[in-house]
VOPAGU-2260 file (C-alpha; in pm, 1 decimal, decimal comma):
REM VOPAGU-2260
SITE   aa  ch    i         X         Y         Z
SITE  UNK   A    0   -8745,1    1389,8    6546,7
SITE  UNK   A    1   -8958,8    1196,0    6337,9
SITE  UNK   A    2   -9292,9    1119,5    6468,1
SITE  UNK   A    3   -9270,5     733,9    6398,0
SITE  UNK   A    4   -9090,0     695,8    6678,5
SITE  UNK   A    5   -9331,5     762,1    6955,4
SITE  UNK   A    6   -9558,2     453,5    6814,4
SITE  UNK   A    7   -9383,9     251,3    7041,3
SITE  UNK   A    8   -9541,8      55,9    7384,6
SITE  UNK   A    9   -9363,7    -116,9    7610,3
SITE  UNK   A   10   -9450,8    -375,1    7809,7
SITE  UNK   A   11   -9353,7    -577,2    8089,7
SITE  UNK   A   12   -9509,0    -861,1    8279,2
SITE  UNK   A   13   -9231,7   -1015,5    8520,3
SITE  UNK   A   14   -8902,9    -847,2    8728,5
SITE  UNK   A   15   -8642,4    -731,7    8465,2
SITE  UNK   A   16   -8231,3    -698,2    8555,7
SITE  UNK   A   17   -8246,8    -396,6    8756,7
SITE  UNK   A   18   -7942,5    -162,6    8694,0
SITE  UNK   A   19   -7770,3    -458,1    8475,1
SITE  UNK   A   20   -7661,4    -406,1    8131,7
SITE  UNK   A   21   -7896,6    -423,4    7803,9
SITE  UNK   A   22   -7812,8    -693,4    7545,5
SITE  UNK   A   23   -7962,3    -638,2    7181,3
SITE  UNK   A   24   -7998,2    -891,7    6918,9
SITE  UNK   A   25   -8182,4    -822,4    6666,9
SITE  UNK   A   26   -8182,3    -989,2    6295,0
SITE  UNK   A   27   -7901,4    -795,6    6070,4
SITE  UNK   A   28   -7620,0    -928,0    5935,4
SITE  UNK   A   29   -7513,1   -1264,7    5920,4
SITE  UNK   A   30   -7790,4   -1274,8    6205,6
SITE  UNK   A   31   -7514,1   -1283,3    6411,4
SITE  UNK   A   32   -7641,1   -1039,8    6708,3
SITE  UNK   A   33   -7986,8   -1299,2    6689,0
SITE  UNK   A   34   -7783,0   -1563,7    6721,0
SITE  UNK   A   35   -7569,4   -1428,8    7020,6
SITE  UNK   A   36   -7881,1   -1351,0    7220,4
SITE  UNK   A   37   -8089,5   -1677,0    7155,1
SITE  UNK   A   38   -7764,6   -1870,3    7248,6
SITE  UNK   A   39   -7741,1   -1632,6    7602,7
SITE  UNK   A   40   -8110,4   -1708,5    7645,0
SITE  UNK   A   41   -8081,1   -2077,2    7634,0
SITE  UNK   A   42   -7770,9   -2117,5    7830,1
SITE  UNK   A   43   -7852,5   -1923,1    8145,7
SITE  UNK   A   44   -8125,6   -1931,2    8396,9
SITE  UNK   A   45   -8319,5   -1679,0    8161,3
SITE  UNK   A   46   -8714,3   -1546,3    8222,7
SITE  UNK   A   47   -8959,3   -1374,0    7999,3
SITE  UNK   A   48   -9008,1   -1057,3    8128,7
SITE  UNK   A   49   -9211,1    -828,8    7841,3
SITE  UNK   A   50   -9218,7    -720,4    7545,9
SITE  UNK   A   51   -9194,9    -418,7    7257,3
SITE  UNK   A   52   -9500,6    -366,2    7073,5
SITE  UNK   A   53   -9498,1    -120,1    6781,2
SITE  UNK   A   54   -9768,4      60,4    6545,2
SITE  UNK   A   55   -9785,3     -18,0    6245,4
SITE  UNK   A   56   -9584,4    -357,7    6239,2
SITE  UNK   A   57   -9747,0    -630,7    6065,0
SITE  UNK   A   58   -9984,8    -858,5    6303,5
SITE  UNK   A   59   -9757,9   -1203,7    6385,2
SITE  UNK   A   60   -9726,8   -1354,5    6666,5
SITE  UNK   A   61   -9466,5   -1634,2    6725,7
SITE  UNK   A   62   -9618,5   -2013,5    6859,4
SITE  UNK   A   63   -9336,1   -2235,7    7042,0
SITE  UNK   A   64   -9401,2   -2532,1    7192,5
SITE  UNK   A   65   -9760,9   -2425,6    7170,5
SITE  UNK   A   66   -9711,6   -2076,5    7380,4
SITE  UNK   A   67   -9804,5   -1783,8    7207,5
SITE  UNK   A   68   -9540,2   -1506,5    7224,8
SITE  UNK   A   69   -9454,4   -1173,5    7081,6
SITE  UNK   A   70   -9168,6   -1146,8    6827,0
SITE  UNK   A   71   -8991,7    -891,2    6999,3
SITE  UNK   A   72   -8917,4   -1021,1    7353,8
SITE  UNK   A   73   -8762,7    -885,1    7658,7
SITE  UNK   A   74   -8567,2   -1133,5    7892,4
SITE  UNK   A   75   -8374,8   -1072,0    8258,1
SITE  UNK   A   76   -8068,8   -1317,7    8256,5
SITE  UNK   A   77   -7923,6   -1480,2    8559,8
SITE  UNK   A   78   -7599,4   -1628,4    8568,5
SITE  UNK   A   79   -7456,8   -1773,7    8875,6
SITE  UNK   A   80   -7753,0   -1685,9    9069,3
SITE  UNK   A   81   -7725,5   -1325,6    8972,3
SITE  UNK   A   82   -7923,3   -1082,6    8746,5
SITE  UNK   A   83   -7659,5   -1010,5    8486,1
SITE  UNK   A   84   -7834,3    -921,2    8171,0
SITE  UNK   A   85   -8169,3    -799,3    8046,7
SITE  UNK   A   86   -8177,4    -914,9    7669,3
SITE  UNK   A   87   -8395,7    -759,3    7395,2
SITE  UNK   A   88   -8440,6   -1031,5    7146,4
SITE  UNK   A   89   -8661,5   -1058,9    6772,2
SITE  UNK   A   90   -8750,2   -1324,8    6554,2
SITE  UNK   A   91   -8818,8   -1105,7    6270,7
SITE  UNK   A   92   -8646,0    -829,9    6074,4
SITE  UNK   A   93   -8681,7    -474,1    6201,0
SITE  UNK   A   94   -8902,7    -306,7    5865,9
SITE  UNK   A   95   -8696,1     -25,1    5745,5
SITE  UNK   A   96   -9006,0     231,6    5860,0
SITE  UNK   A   97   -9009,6      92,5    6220,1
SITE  UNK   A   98   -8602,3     157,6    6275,2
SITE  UNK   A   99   -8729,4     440,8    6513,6
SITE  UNK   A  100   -8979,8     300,4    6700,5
SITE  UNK   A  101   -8781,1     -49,7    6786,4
SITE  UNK   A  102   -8488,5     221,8    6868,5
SITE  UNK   A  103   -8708,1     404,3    7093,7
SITE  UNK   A  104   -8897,1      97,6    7281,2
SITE  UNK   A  105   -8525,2     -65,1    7338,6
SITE  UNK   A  106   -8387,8     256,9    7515,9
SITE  UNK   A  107   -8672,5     319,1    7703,9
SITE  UNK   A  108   -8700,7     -47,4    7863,9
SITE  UNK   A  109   -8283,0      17,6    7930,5
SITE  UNK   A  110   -8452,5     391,2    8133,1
SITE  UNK   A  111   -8710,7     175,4    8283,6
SITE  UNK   A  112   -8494,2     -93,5    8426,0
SITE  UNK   A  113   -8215,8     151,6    8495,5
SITE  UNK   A  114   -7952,1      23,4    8297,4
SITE  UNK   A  115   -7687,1     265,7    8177,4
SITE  UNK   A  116   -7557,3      57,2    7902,7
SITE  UNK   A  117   -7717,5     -56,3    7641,4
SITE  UNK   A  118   -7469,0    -319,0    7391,2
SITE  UNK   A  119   -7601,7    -378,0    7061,6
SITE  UNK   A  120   -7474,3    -695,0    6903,1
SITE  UNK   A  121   -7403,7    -765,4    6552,1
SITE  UNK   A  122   -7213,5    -844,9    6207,3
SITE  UNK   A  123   -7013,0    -655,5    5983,5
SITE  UNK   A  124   -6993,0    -727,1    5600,8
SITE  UNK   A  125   -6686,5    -890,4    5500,9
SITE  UNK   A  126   -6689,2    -997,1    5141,8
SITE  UNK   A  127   -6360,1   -1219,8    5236,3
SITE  UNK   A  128   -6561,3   -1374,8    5467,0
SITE  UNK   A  129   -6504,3   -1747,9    5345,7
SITE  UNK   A  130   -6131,5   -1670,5    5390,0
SITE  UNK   A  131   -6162,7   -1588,3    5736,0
SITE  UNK   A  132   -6125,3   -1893,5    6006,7
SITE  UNK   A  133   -6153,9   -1669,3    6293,9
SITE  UNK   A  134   -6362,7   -1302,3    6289,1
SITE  UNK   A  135   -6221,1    -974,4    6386,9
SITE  UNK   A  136   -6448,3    -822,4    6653,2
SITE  UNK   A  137   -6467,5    -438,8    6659,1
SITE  UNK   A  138   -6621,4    -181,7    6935,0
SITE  UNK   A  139   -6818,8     151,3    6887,5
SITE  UNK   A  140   -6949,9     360,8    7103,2
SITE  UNK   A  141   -7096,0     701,6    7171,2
SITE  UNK   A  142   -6854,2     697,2    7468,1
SITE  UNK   A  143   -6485,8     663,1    7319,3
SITE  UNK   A  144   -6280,0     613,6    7623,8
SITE  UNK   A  145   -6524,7     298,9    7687,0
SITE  UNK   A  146   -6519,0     180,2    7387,0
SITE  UNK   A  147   -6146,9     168,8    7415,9
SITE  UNK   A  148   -6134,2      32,3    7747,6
SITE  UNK   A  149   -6370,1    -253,7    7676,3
SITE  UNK   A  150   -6194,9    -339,7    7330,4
SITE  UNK   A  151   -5850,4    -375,3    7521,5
SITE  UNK   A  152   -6048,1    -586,2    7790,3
SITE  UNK   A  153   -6224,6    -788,5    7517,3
SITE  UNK   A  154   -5961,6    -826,9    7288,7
SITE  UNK   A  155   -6148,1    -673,0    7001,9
SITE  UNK   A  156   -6080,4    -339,1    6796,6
SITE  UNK   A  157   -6210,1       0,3    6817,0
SITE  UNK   A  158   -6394,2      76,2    6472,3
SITE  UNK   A  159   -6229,2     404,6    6367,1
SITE  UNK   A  160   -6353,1     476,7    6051,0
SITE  UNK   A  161   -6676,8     400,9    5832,4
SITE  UNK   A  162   -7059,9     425,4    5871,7
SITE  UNK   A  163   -7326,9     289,7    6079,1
SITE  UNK   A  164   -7686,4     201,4    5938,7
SITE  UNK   A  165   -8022,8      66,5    6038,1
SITE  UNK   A  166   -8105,1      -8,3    6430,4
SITE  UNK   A  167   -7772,7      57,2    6535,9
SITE  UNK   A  168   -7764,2     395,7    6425,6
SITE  UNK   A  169   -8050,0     466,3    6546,5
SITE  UNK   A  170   -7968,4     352,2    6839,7
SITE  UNK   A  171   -7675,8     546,2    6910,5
SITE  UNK   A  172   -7903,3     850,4    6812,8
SITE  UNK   A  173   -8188,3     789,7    7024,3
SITE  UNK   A  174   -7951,4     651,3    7343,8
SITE  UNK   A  175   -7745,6     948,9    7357,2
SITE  UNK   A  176   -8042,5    1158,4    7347,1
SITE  UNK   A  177   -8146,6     990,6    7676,1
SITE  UNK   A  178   -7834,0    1017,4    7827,6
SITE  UNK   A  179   -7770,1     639,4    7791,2
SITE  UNK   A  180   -7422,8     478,7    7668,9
SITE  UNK   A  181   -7435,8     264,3    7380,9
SITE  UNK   A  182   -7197,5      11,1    7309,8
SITE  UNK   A  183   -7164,4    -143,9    6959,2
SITE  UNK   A  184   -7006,3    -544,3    6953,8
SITE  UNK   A  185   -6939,2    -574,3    6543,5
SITE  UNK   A  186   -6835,0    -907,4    6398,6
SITE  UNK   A  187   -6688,1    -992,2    6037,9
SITE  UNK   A  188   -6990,5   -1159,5    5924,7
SITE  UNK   A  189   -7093,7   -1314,1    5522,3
SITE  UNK   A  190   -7366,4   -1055,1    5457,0
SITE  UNK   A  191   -7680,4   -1261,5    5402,8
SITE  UNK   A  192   -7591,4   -1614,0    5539,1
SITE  UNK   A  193   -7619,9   -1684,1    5948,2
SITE  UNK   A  194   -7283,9   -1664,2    6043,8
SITE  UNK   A  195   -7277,7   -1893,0    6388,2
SITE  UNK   A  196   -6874,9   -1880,6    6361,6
SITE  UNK   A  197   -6905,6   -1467,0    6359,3
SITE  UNK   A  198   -7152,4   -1510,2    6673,7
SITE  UNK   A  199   -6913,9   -1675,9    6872,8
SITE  UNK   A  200   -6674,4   -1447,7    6845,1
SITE  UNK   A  201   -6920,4   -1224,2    6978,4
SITE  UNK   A  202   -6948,1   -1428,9    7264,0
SITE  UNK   A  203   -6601,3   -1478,7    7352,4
SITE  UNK   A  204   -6561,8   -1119,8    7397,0
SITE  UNK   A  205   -6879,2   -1120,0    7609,0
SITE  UNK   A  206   -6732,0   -1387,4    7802,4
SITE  UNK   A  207   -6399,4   -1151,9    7862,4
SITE  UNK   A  208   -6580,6    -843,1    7920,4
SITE  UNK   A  209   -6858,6    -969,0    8168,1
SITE  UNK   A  210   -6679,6   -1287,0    8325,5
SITE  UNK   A  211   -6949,2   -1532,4    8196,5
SITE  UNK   A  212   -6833,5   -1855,9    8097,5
SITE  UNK   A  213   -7063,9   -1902,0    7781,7
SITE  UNK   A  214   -6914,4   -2208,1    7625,7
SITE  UNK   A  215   -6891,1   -2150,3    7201,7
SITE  UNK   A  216   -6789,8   -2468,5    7077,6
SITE  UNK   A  217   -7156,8   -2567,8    7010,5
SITE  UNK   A  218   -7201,6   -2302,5    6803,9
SITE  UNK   A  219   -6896,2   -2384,4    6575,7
SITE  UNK   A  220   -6956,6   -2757,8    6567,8
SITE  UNK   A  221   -7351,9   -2705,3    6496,8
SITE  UNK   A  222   -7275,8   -2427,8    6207,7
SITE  UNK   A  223   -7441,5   -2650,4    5968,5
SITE  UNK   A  224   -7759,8   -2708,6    6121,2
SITE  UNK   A  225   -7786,5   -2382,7    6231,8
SITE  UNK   A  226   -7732,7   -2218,3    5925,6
SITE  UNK   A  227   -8045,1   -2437,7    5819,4
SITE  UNK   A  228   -8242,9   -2368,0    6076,0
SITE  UNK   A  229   -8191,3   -1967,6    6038,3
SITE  UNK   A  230   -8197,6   -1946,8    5665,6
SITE  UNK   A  231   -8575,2   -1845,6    5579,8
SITE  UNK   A  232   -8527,4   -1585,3    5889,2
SITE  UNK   A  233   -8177,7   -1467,7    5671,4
SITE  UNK   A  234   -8388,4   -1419,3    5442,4
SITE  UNK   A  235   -8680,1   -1200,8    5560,7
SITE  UNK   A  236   -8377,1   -1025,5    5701,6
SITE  UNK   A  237   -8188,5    -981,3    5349,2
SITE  UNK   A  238   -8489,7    -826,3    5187,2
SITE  UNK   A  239   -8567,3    -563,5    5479,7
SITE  UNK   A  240   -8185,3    -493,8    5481,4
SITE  UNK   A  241   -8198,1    -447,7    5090,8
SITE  UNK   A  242   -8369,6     -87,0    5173,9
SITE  UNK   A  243   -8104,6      28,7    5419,2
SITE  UNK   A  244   -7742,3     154,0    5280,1
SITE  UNK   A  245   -7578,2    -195,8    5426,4
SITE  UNK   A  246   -7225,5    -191,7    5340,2
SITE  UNK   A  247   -7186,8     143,5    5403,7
SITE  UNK   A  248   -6966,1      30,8    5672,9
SITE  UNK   A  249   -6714,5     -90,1    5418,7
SITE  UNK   A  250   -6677,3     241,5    5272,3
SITE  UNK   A  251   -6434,8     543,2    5424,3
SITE  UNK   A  252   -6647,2     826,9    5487,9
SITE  UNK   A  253   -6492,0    1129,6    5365,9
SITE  UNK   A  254   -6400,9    1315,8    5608,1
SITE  UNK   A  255   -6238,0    1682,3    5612,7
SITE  UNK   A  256   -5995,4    1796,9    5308,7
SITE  UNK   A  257   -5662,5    1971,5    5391,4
């Protein structure tokens, strides 16, 4: 495997979700898996339990309300008094050359907490986007009968046929390598505008999956604002995406001639 991916450190300062499963948002398309997990963050009784550093990433740190913190951020979620999440969260784009590394410091947090599942959140390009008043949700997985089970329980759609790029592939790769099971959530999502409306559909199906009660209204009626508020972060996240094959997952892969 390629050697990038052992420039990875993890670190954690505080008690993560033991045995609870992994939420990932990272910036991608339509930011919708970033907006998913902020919106998780603030609505639960959430701490800051470590962080992901990796080699070679560009020296930033991120100031809020005057704390200093790392852009790539580890949380343990409680919800109803219970440890029901650990969430890996960024506020920058994943660099094309550090897809690896960020794959390989997420999965080994999910072996060091002991969580078996690791469910990446995210968008899917839909060029009809505009059209679209409410967002198909599909499911992928390196485990099909899961992914089938939890689409049925979710209400969202097994993705059957296409490709899968950047983190996510990785991911997979890098998960199923450690004997972990990976669990894609994939939203119709605009390509390179935040996409709050995608992100709720998201988590609706979180909600049905994991009996949480996230209410998603704010995130519809504050679209606007929080399209604002996310745009420059779009679009640090546009040009880093512009260097891996996005919309691949439009396209019908080939398959076998006979």
């Amino acid at each position: 495997m390629m050697n990038c991916r052992e420039h990875v450190s993890l670190r954690l300062t505080g008690k993560a979700a033991e045995g609870a499963p992994t939420l990932v948002g990272l910036p991608d398309v339509g930011l919708v898996g970033t907006i998913a997990t902020s919106y998780i963050v603030a609505n639960s009784d959430s701490k800051f339990v470590g962080s992901i550093d990796l080699e070679g990433a560009p020296p930033v740190v991120v100031v809020q309300d005057g704390k200093i913190l790392d852009p790539i951020r580890l949380y343990r979620v409680e919800v109803s008094g219970r440890p029901t999440f650990s969430v890996v969260y960024s506020d920058i784009p994943v660099f094309p050359q550090l897809i690896w590394s960020t794959a390989k410091g997420i999965v080994d947090f999910a072996v060091e907490t002991s969580s078996e599942l690791i469910v990446s959140l995210g968008g899917v390009p839909e060029p009809n986007r505009f059209e679209i008043e409410r967002p198909r949700v599909f499911v992928v997985s390196n485990d099909r009968q899961l992914a089938e089970d939890l689409a049925k329980k979710g209400g969202a759609e097994p993705f059957e046929t296409g490709f899968i790029t950047g983190h996510n592939a990785a991911l997979i790769k890098v998960g199923t390598e450690r004997g972990l099971k990976i669990l894609l959530v994939l939203a119709q999502s605009h390509l390179q505008y935040p996409d709050p409306g995608a992100s709720a559909e998201i988590l609706t199906f979180i909600n049905k999956v994991f009996k949480t009660t996230y209410d998603v209204q704010p995130l519809i009626e504050q679209a606007d604002s929080i399209r604002l508020q996310l745009r420059d972060l779009m679009r640090r996240t546009a040009v880093s995406m512009s260097k891996i094959p996005k919309g691949l997952e439009l396209e019908a892969p080939p398959g076998y001639i006979r």
